[in-house]
N, C-alpha and C positions, 0 to 999 in steps of 0.2 A: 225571648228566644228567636224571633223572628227579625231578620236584618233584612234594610231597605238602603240602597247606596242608589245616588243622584248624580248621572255626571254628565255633560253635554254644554253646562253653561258657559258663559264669557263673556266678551264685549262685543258689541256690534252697532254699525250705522241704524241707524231707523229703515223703515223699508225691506230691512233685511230678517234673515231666518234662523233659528236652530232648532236644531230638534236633542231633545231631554231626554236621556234614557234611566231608567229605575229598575236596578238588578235586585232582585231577590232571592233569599235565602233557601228559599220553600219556592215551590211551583208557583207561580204566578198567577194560573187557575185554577189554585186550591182556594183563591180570597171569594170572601163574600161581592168585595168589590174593592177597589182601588183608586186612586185617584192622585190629582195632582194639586199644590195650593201653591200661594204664594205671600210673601211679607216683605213689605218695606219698613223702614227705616220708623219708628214711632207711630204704624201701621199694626191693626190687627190681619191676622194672618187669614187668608179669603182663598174660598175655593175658585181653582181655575176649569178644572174638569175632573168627570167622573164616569166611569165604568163599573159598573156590575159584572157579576159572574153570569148572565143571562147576554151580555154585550150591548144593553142601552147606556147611551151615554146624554149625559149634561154640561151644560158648559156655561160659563158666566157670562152677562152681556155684554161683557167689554170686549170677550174672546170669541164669539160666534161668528163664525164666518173668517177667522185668522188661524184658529186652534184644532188641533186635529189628534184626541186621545187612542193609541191604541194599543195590544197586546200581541208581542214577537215571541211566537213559542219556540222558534229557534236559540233566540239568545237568550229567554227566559225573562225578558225586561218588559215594563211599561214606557211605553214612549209618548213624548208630547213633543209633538211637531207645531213652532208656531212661524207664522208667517207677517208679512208685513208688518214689523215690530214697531213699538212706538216706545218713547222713552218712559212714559207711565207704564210697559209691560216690565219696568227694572225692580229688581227685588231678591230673593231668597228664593228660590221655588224647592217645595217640599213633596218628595213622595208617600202618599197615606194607605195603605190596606186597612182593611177589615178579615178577621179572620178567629173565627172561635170565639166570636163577643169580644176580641180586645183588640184594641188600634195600635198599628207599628207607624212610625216614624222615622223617616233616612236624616242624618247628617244633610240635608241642603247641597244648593248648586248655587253659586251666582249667576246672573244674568243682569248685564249693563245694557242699554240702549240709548244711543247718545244721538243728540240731535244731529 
């Protein structure tokens, strides 16, 4: 019942930024918590950051200190801001809630990073 749409991605030099937004169906903080992951190409799909409904967040060590998760009660989205991108940040990135014991899933964003 619950829809998660991903859009922000594209191509981009290394060095450079995007920031990901994840619209949702339902209040944004009505989730237990939310997050952001990502999948490459014959890759398992790996968490990039994560938020709670309390606002602690987590981030993977790849992404600490580039990565910046947060929640726009304006436009209703989760956002992931990453910075200084590197061609290993290319992939799929997926938006994930928690919400009522069951996990939503958006359709994906691209994100290229080319040397």
């Amino acid at each position: 019942q619950v829809q998660l749409v991903e859009s922000g991605g594209g191509l981009v030099q290394a060095g450079g930024s995007l920031r990901l937004s994840c619209a949702a169906s339902t209040s944004i903080f009505s989730f237990k918590a939310m997050g952001w992951y990502r999948q490459a190409p014959g890759n398992e799909r790996e968490l990039v950051a994560t938020m709670t409904a309390g606002g602690s967040t987590n981030y993977a060590d790849s992404v600490k200190g580039r990565a910046t998760i947060s929640k726009n009660r304006g436009k209703n989205t989760v956002d992931l801001q990453m910075n200084s991108l590197k061609p290993e940040d290319s992939g799929i990135y997926y938006c994930n809630g928690a919400l009522g014991g069951s996990l939503s899933w958006g359709q994906g964003t691209q994100v290229t990073v080319s040397s």
